[in-house]
N, C-alpha and C positions, 0 to 999 in steps of 0.2 A: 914715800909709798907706805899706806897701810897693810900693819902684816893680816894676814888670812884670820890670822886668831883671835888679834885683838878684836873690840868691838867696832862696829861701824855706827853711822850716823840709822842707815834700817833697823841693826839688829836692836839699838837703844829703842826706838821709837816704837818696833814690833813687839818687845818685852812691855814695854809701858800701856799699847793698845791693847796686847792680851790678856795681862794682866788688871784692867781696868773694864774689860768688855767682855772678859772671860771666852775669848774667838783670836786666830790667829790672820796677820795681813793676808793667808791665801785668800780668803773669803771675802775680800774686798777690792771692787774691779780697778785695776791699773789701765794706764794710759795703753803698757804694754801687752793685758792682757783681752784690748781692744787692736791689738795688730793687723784683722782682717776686714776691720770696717775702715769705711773709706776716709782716711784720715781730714781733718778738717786743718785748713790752713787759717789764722789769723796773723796779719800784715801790720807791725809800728812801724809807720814811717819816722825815724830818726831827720831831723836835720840841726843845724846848725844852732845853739841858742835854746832846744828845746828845751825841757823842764823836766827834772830826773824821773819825778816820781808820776807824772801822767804817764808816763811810759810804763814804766816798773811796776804801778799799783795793777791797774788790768794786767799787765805780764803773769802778777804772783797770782792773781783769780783766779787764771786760767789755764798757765803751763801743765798742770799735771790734770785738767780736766782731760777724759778716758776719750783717745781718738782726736786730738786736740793738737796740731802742730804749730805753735810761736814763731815768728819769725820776721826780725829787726833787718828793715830795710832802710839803705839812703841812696843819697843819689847817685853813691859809688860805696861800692866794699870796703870796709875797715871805722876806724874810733870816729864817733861823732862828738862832741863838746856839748854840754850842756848850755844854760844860760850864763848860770856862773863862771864859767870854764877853769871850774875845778875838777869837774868829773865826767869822762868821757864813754858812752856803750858803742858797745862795735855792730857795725850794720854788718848781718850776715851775707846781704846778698843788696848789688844794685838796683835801681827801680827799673832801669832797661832789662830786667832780666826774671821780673817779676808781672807777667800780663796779666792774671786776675787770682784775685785772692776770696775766699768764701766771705772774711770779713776784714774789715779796713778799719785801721785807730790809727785818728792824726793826734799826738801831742802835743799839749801847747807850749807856749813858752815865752820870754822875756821881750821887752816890744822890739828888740832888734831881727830875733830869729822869725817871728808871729810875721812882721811887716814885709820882709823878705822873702819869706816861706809863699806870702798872701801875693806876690807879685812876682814871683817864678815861676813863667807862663809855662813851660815843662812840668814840672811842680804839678799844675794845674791839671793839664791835659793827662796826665797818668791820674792823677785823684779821679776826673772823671771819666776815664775809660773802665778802671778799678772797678768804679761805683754803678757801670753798668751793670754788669752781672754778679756782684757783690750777692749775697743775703744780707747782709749787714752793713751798712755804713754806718762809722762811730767816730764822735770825738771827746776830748776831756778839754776842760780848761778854753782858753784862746785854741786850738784846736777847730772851734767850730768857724772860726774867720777865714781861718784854710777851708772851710767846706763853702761857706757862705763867699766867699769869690771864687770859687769853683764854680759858683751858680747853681750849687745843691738846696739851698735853703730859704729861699724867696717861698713867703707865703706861709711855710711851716713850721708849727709849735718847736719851740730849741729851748735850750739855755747856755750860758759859758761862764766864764768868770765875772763876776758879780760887778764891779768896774767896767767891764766892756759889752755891757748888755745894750748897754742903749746904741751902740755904734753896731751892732749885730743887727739890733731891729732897723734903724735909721740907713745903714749903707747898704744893709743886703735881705732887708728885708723880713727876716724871720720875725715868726711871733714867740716874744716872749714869755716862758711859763714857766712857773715856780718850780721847783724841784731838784733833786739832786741829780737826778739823769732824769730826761725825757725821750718818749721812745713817740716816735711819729711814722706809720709807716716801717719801713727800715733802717730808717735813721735815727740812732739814738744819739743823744747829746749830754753830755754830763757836768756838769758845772764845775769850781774853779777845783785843781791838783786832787785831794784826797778823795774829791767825789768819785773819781776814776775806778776808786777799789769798787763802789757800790755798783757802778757802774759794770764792772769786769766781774763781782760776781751774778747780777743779774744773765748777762752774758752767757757764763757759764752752765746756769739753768737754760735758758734757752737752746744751748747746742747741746745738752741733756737731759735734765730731768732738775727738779725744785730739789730735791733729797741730794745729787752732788752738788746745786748751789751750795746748799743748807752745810753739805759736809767739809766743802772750799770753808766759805767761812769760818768754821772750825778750824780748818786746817793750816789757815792765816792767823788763827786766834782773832779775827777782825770782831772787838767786841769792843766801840770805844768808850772812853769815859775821861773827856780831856779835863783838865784843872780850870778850866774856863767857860765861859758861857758866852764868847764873842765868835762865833765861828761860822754866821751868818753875817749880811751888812743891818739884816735887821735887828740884831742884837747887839752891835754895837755901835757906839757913840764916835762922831765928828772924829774928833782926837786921835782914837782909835785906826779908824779908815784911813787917816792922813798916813796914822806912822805906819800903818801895813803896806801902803804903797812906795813911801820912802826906800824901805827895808829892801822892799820886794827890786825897785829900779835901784836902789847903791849898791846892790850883789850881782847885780850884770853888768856882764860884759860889752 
């Protein structure tokens, strides 16, 4: 237990923002000091095989967006396994126990959890009862194969992981379109794992205002600048493509 006195993880962060902006955290609105507006619910569905960071990157966008409640569903209470099944998050709450959410994110995940997830006619029937009265319907990654056999995405501009584009457009129809998220309608679609962040904070602006996108992003530090220049398919080479899929299927389970 942290004593009273010592410092905490606010009081470091409050000294370094007032000091650096010359203004104290009162003056900047909290989730909490939105208590009386009607909280906004966002739904990850967790399942089996999913992929850590689809999940976690919109989580960190958007958990402390003002009026903004997170909440990690599966198809039963308790740890879900990633692809890997090295690391598992815990579903807060069942899907029978969740009838409609303001916004929906399916994560994607490893071809075991994706093909399985894709043919859980339960699974299914909750994605689209959800996505009735959703504002938002989202996916990250393979994600949007959960949407597109749902029968969400015939016909509509998408995108997913850069590898299953062409089985997106070919078995379920969507049109495919360049970008890191695509937003169509209500349905936004975000391409493969890290796209998720840009994704979650667009997101974020949407269920507030561009200035707490702008200040998420800060507040993730999300500014990248990777040691490499392959981080599209269009930037890199044959060799390349081969060993990222290798990598990607000999760490699943």
């Amino acid at each position: 237990m942290t004593s009273s006195s010592g410092p905490t993880r606010r009081k470091v962060l409050g000294t370094a923002a007032a000091g650096a902006l010359g203004v104290g955290l009162a003056s900047v609105p909290t989730a909490a000091s939105a208590g009386q507006r009607e909280r906004v619910r966002v739904v990850i569905l967790l399942y089996d095989g999913f992929t850590a960071l689809d999940a976690v990157g919109p989580y960190e966008a958007l958990c402390r967006v003002p009026g903004v409640r997170v909440v990690m569903v599966g198809r039963k209470a308790g740890p879900v396994r990633t692809d890997t099944g090295q690391l598992a998050l815990t579903a807060e709450r069942a899907m029978a126990d969740v009838p409609h959410a303001d916004v929906l994110l399916i994560p994607g995940g490893g071809n075991r959890g994706t093909i399985a997830t894709m043919n859980d006619s339960s699974v299914l029937a909750w994605v689209r009862r959800i996505h009735q009265h959703s504002a938002w319907t989202t996916s990250v990654c393979t994600g949007a194969l959960v949407l597109g056999s749902a029968g969400l995405l015939r016909g509509v501009p998408a995108t997913t992981y850069w590898a299953s584009r062409p089985y997106l457009a070919e078995k379920f129809g969507a049109v495919i379109t360049p970008g890191r998220f695509v937003e169509s309608g209500k349905i936004i679609t975000a391409a493969g794992v890290s796209a998720g962040i840009d994704m979650g904070l667009h997101l974020a602006a949407r269920l507030s205002d561009d200035k707490v996108g702008q200040a998420m992003q800060l507040a993730i530090e999300y500014d990248p600048k990777p040691p490499y220049d392959t981080g599209s398919p269009g930037k890199a080479d044959e060799a390349t493509k081969r060993l990222a899929l290798e990598l990607v299927a000999d760490a699943a389970v």
